[in-house]
C-alpha positions in Angstrom: 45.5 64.7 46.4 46.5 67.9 44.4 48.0 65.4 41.6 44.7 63.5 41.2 42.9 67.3 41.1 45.2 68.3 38.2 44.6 65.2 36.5 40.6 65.5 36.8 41.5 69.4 35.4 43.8 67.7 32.2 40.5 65.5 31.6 38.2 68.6 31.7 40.2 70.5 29.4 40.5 67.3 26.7 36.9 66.8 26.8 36.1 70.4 26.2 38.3 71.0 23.4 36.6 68.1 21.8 33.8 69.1 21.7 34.3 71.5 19.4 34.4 68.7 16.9 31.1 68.3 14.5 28.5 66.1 15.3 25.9 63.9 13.8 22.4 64.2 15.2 19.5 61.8 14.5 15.7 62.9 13.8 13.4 59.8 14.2 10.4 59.8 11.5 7.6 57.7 13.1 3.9 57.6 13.5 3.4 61.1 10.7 6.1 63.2 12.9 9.3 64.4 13.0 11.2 63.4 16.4 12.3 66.1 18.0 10.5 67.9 16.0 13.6 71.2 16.3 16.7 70.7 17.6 19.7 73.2 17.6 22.9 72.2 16.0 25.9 74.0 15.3 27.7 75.1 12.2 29.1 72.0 10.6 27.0 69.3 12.4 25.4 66.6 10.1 21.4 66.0 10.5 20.1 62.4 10.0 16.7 61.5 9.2 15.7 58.2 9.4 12.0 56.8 8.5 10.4 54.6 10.9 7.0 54.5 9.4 6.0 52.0 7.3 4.7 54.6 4.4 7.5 56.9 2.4 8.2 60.7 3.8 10.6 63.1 2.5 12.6 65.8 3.8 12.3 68.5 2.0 13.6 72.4 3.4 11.1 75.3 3.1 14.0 77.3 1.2 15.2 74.2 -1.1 18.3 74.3 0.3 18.2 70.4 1.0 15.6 68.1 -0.4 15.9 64.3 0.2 14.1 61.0 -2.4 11.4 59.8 -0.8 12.5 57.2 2.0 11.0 54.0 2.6 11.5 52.6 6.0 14.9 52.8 7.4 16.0 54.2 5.2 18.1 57.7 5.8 19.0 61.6 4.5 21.5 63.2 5.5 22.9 66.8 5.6 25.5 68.8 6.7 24.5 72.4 8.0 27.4 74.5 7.5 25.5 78.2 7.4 23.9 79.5 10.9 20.2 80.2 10.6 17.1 78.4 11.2 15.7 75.8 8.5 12.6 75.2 8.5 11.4 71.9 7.2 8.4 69.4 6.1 7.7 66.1 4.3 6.6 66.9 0.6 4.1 63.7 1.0 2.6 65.5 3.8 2.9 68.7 4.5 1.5 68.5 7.8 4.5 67.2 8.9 7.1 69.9 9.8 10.3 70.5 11.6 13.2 72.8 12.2 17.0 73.1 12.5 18.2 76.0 14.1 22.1 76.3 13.9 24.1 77.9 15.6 27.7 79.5 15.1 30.9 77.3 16.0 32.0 79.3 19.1 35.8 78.9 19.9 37.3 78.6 16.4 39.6 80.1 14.5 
């Protein structure tokens, strides 16, 4: 029974130091929104928007640092995040429709 406890531990221990691997998140652009409309990433995670709606929307950050073409439906922008902060964002088409990334530091690493 102790072998089969180690073994769970081993599995633990693989899973954890993989997550310290970067990640790609998806935001959903349907119906004039941006779904979730914040999520929290960390440092080195990529973002995906994809468009849903049937009318182009852009993603465009409040500071400029990323600005996507205007996207028909499906299709999808991209972008690394590789400096903590929060980005706040909107579509340029309409500017009622706003989101946020907040990243977060890369605990753990070297």
């Amino acid at each position: 029974m102790k072998l089969h406890v180690i073994a769970a531990l081993g599995v633990a221990v693989v899973q954890a130091a993989g997550q310290a691997c970067a990640a790609d998140i998806e935001v959903k652009i349907d119906n004039f929104t941006f779904a979730p409309q914040q999520i929290t990433v960390k440092a080195g995670d990529s973002v995906t928007w994809t468009n849903r709606d049937d009318i182009p929307h852009t993603v465009t950050s409040k500071t400029m640092a990323f600005r996507s073409k205007a996207l028909d439906t499906n299709d999808k922008f991209t972008f690394t995040f590789s400096t903590p902060g929060t980005y706040a964002y909107f579509c340029s088409l309409h500017p009622h429709m706003t989101g946020a990334v907040v990243v977060e530091a890369r605990t753990g690493e070297k």
